[in-house]
CHARMM internal coordinates of N, CA and C (Angstrom, degrees):
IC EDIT
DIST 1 N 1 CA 1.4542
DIST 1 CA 1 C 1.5260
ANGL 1 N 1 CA 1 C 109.40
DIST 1 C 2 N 1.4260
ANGL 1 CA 1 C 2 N 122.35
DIHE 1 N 1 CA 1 C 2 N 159.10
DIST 2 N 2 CA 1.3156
ANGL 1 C 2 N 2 CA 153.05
DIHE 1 CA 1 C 2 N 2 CA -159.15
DIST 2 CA 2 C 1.3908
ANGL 2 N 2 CA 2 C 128.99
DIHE 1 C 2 N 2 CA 2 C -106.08
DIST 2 C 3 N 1.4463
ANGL 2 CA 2 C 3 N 133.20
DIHE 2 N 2 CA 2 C 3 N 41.01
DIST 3 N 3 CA 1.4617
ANGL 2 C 3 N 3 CA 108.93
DIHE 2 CA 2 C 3 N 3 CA -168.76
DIST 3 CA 3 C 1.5861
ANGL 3 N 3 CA 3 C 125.93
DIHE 2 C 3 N 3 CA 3 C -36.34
DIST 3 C 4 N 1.1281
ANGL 3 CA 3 C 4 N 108.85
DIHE 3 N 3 CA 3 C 4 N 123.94
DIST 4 N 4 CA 1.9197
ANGL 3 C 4 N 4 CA 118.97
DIHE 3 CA 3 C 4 N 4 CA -177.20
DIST 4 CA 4 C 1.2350
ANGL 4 N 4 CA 4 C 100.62
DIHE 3 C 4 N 4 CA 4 C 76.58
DIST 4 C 5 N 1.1870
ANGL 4 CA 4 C 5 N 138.87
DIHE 4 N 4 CA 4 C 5 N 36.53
DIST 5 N 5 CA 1.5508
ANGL 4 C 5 N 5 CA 134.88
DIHE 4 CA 4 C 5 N 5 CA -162.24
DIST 5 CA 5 C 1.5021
ANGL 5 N 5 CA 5 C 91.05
DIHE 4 C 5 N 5 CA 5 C -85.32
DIST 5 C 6 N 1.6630
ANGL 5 CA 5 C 6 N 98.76
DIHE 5 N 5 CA 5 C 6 N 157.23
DIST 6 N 6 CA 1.7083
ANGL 5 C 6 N 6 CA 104.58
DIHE 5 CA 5 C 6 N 6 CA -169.35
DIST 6 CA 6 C 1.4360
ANGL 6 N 6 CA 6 C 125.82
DIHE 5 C 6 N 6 CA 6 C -65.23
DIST 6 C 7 N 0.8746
ANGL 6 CA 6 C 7 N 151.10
DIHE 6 N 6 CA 6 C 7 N 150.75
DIST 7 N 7 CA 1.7420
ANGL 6 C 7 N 7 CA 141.69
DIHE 6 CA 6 C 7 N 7 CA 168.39
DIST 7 CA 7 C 1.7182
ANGL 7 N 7 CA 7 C 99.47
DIHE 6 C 7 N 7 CA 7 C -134.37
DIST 7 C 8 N 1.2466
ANGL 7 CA 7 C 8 N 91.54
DIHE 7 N 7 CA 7 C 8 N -177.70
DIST 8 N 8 CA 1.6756
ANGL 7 C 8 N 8 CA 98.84
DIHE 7 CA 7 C 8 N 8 CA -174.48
DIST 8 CA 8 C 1.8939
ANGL 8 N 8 CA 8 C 85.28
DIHE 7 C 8 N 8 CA 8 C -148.88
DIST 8 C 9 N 1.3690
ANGL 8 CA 8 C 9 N 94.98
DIHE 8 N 8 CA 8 C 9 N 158.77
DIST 9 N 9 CA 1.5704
ANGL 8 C 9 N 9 CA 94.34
DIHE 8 CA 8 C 9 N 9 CA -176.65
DIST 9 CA 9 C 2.0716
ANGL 9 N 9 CA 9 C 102.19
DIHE 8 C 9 N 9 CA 9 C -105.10
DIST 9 C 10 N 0.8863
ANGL 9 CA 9 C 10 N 108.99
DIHE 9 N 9 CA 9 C 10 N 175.80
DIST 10 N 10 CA 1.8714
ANGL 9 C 10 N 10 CA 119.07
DIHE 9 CA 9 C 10 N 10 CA -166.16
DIST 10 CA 10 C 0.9453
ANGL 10 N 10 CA 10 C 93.66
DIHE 9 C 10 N 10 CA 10 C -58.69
DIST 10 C 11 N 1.6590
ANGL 10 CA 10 C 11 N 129.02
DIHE 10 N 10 CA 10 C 11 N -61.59
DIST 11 N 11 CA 1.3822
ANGL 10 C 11 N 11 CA 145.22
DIHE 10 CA 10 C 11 N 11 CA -163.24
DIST 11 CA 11 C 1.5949
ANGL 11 N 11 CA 11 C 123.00
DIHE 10 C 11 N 11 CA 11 C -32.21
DIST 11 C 12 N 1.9601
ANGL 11 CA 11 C 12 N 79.40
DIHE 11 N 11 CA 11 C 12 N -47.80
DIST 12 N 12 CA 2.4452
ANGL 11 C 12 N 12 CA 96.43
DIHE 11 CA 11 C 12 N 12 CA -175.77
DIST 12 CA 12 C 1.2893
ANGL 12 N 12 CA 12 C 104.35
DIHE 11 C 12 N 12 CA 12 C -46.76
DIST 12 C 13 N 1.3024
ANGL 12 CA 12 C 13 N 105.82
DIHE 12 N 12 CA 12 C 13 N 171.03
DIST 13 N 13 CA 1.5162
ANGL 12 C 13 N 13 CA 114.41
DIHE 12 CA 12 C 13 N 13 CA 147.84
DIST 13 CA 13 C 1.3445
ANGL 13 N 13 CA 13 C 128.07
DIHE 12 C 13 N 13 CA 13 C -77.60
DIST 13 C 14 N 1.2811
ANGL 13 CA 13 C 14 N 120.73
DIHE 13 N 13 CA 13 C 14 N -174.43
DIST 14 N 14 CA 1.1131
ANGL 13 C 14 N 14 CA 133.99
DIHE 13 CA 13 C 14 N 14 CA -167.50
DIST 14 CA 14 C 1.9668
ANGL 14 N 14 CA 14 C 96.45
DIHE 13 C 14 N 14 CA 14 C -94.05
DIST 14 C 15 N 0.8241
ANGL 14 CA 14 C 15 N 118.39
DIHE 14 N 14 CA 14 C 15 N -65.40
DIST 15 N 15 CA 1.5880
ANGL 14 C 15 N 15 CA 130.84
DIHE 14 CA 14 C 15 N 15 CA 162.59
DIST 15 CA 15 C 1.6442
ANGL 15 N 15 CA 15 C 84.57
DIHE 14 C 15 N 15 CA 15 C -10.69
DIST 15 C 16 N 1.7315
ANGL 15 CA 15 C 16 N 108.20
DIHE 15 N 15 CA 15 C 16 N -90.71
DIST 16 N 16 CA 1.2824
ANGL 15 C 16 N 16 CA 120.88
DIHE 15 CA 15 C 16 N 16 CA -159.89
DIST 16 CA 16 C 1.3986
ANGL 16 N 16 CA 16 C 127.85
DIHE 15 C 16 N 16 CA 16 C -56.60
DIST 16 C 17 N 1.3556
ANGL 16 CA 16 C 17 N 107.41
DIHE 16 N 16 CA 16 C 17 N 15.64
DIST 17 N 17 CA 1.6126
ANGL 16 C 17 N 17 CA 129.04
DIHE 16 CA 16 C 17 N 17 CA 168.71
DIST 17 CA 17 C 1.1936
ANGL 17 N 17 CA 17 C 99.90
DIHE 16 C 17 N 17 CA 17 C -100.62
DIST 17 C 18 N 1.0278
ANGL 17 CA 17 C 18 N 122.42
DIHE 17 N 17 CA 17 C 18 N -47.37
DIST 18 N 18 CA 1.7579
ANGL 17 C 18 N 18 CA 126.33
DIHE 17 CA 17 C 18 N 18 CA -156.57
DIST 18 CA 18 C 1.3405
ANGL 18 N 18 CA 18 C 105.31
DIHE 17 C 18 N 18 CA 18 C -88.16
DIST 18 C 19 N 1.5997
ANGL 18 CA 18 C 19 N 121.54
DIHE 18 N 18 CA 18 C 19 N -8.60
DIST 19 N 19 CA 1.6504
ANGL 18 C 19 N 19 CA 128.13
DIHE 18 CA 18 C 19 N 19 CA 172.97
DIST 19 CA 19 C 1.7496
ANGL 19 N 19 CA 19 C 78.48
DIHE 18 C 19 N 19 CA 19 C -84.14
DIST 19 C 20 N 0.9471
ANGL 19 CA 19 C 20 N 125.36
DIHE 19 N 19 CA 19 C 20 N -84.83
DIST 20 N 20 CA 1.5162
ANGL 19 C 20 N 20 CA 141.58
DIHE 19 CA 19 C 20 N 20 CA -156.02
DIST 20 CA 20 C 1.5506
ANGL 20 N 20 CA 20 C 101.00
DIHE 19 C 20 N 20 CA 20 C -30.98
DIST 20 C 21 N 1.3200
ANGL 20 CA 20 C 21 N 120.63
DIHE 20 N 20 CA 20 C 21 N -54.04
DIST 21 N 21 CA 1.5926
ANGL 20 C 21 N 21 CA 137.14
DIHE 20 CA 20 C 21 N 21 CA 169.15
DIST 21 CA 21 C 1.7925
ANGL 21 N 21 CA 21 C 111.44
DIHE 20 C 21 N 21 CA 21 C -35.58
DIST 21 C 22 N 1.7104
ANGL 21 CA 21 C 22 N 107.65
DIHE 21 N 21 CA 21 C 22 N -62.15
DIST 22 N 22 CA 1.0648
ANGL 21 C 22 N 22 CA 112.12
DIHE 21 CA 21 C 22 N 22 CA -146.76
DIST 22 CA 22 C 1.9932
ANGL 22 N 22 CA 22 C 98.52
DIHE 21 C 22 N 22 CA 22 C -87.81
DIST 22 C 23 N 1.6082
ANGL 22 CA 22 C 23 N 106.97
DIHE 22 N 22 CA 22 C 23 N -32.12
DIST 23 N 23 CA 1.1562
ANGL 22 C 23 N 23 CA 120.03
DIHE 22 CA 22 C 23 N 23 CA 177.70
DIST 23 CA 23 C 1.8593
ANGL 23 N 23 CA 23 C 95.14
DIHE 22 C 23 N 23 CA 23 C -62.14
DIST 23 C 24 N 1.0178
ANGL 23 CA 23 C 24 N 150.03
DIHE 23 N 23 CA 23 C 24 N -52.10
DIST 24 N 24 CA 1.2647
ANGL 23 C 24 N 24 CA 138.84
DIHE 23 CA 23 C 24 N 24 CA -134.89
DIST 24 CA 24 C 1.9051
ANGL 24 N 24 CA 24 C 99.33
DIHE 23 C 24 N 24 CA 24 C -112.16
DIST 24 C 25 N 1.7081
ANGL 24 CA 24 C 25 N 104.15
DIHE 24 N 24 CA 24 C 25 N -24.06
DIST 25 N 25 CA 1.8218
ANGL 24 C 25 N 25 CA 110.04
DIHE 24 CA 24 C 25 N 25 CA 166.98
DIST 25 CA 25 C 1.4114
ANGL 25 N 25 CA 25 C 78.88
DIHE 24 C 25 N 25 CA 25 C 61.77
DIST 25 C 26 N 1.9034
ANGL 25 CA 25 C 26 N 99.74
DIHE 25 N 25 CA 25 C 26 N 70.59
DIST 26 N 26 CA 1.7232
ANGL 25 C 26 N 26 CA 112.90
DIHE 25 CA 25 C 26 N 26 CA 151.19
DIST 26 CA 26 C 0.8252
ANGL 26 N 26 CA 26 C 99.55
DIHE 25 C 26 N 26 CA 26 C -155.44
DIST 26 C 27 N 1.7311
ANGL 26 CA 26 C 27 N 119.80
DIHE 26 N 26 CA 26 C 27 N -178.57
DIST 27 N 27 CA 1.4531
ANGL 26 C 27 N 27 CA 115.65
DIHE 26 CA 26 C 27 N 27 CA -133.94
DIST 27 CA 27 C 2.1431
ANGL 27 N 27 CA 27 C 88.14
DIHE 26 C 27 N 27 CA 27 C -131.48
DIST 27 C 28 N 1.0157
ANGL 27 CA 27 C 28 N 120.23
DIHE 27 N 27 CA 27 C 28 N -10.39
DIST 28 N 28 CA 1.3767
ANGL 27 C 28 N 28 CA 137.18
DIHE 27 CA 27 C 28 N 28 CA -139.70
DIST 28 CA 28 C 1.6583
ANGL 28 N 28 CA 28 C 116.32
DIHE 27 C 28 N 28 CA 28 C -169.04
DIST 28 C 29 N 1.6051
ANGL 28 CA 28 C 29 N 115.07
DIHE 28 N 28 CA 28 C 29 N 139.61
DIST 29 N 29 CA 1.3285
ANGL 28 C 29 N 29 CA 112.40
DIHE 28 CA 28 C 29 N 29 CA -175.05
DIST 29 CA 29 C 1.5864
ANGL 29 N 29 CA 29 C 99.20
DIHE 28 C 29 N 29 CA 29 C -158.78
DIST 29 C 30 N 1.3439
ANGL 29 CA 29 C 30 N 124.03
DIHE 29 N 29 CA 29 C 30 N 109.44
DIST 30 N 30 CA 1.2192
ANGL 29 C 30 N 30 CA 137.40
DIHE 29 CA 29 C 30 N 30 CA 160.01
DIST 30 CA 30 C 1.6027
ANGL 30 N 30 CA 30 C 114.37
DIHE 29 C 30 N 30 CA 30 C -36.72
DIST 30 C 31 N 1.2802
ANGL 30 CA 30 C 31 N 108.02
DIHE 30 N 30 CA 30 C 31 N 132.80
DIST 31 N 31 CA 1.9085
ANGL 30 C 31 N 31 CA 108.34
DIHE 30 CA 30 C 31 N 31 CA -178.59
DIST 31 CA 31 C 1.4995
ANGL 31 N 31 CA 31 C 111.76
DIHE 30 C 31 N 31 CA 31 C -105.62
DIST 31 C 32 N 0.9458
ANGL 31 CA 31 C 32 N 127.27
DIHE 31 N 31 CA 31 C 32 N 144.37
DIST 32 N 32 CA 1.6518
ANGL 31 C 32 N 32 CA 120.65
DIHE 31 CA 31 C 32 N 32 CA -174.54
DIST 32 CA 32 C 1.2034
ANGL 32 N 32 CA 32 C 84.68
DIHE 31 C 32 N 32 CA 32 C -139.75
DIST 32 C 33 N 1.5504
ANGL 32 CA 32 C 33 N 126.46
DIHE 32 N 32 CA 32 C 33 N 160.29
DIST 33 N 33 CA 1.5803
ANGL 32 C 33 N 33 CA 167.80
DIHE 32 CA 32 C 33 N 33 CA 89.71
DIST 33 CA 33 C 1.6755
ANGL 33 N 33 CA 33 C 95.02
DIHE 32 C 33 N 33 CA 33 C 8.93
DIST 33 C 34 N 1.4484
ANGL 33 CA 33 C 34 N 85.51
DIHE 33 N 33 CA 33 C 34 N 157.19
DIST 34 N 34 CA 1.5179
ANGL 33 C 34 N 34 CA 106.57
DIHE 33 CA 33 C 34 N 34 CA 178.25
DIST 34 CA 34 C 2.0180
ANGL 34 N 34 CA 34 C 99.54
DIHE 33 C 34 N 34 CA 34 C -74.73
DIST 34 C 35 N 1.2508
ANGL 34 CA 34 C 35 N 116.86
DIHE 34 N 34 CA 34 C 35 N -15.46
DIST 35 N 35 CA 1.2992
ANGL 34 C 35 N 35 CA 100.60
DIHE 34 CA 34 C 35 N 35 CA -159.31
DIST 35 CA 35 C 1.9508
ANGL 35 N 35 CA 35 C 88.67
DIHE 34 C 35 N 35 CA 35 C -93.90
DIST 35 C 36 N 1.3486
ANGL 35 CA 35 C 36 N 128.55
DIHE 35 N 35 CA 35 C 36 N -11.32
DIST 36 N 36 CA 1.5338
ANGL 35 C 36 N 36 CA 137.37
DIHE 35 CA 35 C 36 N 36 CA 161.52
DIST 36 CA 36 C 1.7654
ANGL 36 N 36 CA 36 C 88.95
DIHE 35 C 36 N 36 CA 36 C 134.31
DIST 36 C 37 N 1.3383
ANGL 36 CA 36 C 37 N 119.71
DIHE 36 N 36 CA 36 C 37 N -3.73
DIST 37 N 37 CA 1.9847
ANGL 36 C 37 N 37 CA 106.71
DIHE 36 CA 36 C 37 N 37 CA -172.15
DIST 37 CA 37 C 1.2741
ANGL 37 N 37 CA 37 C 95.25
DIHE 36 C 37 N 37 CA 37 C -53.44
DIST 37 C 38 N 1.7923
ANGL 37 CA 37 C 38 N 82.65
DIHE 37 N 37 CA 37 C 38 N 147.90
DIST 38 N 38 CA 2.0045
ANGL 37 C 38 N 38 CA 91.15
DIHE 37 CA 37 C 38 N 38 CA 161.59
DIST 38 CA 38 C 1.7718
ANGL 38 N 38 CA 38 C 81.18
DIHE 37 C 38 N 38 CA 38 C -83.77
DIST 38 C 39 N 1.3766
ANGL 38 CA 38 C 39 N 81.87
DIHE 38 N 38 CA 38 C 39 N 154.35
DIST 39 N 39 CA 1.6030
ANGL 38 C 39 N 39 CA 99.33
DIHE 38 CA 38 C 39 N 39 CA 171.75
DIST 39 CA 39 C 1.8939
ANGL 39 N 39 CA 39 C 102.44
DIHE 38 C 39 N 39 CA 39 C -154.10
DIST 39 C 40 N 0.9143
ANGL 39 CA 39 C 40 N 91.76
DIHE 39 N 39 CA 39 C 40 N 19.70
DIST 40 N 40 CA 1.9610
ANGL 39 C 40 N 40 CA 111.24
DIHE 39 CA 39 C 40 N 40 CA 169.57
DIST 40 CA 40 C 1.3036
ANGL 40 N 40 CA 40 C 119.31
DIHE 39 C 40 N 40 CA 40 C 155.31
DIST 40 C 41 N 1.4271
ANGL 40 CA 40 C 41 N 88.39
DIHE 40 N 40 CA 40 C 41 N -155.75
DIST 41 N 41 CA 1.5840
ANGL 40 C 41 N 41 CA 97.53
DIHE 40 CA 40 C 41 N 41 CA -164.69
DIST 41 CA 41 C 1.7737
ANGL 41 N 41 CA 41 C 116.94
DIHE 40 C 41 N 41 CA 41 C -155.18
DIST 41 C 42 N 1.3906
ANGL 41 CA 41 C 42 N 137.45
DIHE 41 N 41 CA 41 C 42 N 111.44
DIST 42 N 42 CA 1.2504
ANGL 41 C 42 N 42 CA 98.87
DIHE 41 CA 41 C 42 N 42 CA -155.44
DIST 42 CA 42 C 2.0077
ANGL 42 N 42 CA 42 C 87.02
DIHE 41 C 42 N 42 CA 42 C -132.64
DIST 42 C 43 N 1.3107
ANGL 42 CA 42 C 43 N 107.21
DIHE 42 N 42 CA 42 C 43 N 152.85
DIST 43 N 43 CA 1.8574
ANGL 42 C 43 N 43 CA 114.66
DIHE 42 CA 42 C 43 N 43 CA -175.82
DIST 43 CA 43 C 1.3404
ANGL 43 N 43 CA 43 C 102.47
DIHE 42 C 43 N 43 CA 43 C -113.97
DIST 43 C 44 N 1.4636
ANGL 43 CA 43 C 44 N 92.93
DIHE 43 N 43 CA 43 C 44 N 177.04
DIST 44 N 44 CA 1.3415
ANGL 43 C 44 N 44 CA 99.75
DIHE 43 CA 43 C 44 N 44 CA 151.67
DIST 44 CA 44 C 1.3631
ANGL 44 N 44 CA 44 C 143.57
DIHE 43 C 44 N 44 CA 44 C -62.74
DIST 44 C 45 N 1.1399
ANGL 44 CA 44 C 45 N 110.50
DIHE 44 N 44 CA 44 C 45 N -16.94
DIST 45 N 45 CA 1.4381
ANGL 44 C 45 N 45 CA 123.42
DIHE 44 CA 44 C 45 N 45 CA -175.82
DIST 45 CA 45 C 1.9391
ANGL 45 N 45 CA 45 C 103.54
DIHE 44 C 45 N 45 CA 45 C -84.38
DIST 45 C 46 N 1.2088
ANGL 45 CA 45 C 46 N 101.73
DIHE 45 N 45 CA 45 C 46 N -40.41
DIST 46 N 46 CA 1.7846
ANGL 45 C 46 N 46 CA 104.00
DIHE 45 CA 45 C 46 N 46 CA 173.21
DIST 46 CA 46 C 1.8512
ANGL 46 N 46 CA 46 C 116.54
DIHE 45 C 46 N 46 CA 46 C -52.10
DIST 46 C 47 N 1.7146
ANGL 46 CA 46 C 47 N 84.85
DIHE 46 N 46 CA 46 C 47 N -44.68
DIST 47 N 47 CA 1.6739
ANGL 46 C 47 N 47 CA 76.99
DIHE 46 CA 46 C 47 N 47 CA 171.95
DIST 47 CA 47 C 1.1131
ANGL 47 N 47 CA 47 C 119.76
DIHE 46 C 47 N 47 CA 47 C -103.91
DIST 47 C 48 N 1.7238
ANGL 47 CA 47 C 48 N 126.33
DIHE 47 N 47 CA 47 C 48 N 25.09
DIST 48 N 48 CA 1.5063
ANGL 47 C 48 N 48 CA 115.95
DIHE 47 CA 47 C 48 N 48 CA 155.55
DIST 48 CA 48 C 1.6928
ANGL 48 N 48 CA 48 C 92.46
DIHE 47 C 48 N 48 CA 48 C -73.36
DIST 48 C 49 N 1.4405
ANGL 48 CA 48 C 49 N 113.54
DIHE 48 N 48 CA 48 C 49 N -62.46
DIST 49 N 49 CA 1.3270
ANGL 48 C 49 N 49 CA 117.37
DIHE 48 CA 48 C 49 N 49 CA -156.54
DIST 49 CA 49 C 1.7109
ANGL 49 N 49 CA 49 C 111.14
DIHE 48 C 49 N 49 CA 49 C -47.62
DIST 49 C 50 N 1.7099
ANGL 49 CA 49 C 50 N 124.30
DIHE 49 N 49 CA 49 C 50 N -21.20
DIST 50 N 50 CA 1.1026
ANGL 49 C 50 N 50 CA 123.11
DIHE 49 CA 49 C 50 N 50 CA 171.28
DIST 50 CA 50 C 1.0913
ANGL 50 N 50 CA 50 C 126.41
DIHE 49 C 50 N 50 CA 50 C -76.17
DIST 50 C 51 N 1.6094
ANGL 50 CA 50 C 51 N 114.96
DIHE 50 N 50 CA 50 C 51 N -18.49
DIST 51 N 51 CA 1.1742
ANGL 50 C 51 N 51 CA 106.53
DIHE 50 CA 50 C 51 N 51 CA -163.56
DIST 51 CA 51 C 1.6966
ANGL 51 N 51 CA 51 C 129.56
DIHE 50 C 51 N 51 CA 51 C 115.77
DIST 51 C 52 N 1.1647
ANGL 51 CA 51 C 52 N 98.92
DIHE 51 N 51 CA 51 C 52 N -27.90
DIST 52 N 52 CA 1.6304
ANGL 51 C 52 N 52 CA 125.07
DIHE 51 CA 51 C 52 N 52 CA -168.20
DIST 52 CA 52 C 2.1174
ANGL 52 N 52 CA 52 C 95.41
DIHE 51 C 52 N 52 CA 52 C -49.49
DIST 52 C 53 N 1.5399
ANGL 52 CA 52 C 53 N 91.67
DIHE 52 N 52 CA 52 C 53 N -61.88
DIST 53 N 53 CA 1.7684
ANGL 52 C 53 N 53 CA 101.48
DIHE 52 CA 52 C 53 N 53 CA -169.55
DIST 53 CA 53 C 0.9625
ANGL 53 N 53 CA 53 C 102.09
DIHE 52 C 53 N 53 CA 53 C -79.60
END
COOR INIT
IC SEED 1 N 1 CA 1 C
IC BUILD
Protein backbone atom coordinates (compact mmCIF):
# COMPACT_ATOMS: atom_id res chain seq x y z
CA UNK A 1 0.00 0.00 0.00
CA UNK A 2 0.57 3.74 -0.88
CA UNK A 3 0.18 6.68 1.41
CA UNK A 4 -1.76 9.42 -0.91
CA UNK A 5 -1.63 6.84 -3.60
CA UNK A 6 -3.42 8.02 -6.85
CA UNK A 7 -7.22 7.32 -7.47
CA UNK A 8 -9.40 8.65 -10.17
CA UNK A 9 -13.07 9.30 -9.32
CA UNK A 10 -16.19 7.06 -11.33
CA UNK A 11 -17.14 10.11 -13.21
CA UNK A 12 -13.34 10.31 -15.50
CA UNK A 13 -12.92 8.62 -18.41
CA UNK A 14 -11.42 5.72 -19.25
CA UNK A 15 -8.63 7.61 -21.45
CA UNK A 16 -8.03 9.64 -18.15
CA UNK A 17 -7.09 6.52 -16.21
CA UNK A 18 -4.83 5.24 -18.71
CA UNK A 19 -2.92 8.89 -18.79
CA UNK A 20 -2.89 8.56 -14.89
CA UNK A 21 -1.59 4.73 -15.28
CA UNK A 22 1.04 5.38 -17.82
CA UNK A 23 2.24 8.89 -16.28
CA UNK A 24 2.76 7.33 -12.70
CA UNK A 25 4.29 3.45 -14.41
CA UNK A 26 1.30 1.51 -12.52
CA UNK A 27 -0.55 -1.15 -13.34
CA UNK A 28 -4.01 -0.32 -11.37
CA UNK A 29 -6.05 2.66 -9.84
CA UNK A 30 -8.71 2.51 -7.17
CA UNK A 31 -12.12 4.56 -8.12
CA UNK A 32 -13.85 6.55 -5.45
CA UNK A 33 -17.20 8.64 -5.33
CA UNK A 34 -17.30 12.21 -5.07
CA UNK A 35 -17.61 11.77 -1.25
CA UNK A 36 -13.55 9.94 -1.59
CA UNK A 37 -15.33 5.91 -1.24
CA UNK A 38 -13.45 3.33 -2.97
CA UNK A 39 -16.24 2.06 -4.86
CA UNK A 40 -13.72 0.02 -7.31
CA UNK A 41 -10.91 -0.59 -8.86
CA UNK A 42 -9.94 -0.49 -12.47
CA UNK A 43 -6.23 -2.08 -14.44
CA UNK A 44 -4.87 -2.44 -17.22
CA UNK A 45 -6.31 -5.42 -18.22
CA UNK A 46 -10.09 -3.73 -17.89
CA UNK A 47 -9.07 -1.35 -20.47
CA UNK A 48 -7.45 -3.79 -22.83
CA UNK A 49 -10.71 -5.76 -22.61
CA UNK A 50 -12.65 -2.32 -23.36
CA UNK A 51 -10.99 -1.27 -25.87
CA UNK A 52 -9.38 1.88 -24.42
CA UNK A 53 -5.47 0.51 -25.58
Amino acid sequence: MTRNGKTIQADHLAAEALNIMEEMKINALPVTDDDGNLVGAINMHDLLRAGVI
